[in-house]
C-alpha positions, -999 to +999 in steps of 0.1 A: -126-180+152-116-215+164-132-245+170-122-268+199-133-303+209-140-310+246-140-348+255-164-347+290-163-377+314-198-373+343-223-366+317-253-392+327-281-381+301-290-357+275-302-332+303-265-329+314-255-319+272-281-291+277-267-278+306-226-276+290-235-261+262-259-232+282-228-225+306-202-221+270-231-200+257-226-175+284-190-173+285-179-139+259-159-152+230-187-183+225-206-178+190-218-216+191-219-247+218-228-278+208-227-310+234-234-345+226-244-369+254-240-401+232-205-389+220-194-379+254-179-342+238-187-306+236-177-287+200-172-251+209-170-225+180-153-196+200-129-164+197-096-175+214-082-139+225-120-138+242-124-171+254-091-192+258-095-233+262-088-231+296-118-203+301-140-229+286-128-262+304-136-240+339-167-233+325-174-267+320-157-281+353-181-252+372-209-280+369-186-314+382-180-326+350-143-330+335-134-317+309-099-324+286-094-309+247-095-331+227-065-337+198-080-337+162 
């Protein structure tokens, strides 16, 4: 299991948080999404041979928001 850090640029309420983290919930490989409006970033607990960083960000970017990992 990995965790990886999205920073997300569009987000315009808390509404828009819900909505990330229901699309990575859906995507195989996800065992936990967690989106913060207020921190602009999506924390996404995931199996990487199941669901690859890339998998995720299009999942993300499906909804017109951007997505980029972030470097921790």
């Amino acid at each position: 299991m990995k965790t990886t850090t999205f920073t997300i640029e569009g987000m315009r309420c808390d509404g828009c948080a819900e909505t990330i983290e229901a699309l990575l919930a859906r995507e195989s490989g996800v065992r936990k999404a967690e989106a913060s409006f207020a921190e602009k970033e999506a924390r996404v607990l995931h199996d990487p041979e199941h669901a690859s960083e890339a998998r995720l960000k299009a999942a993300i970017e499906q909804a017109g928001f951007r997505a980029t990992v972030k470097d921790e």
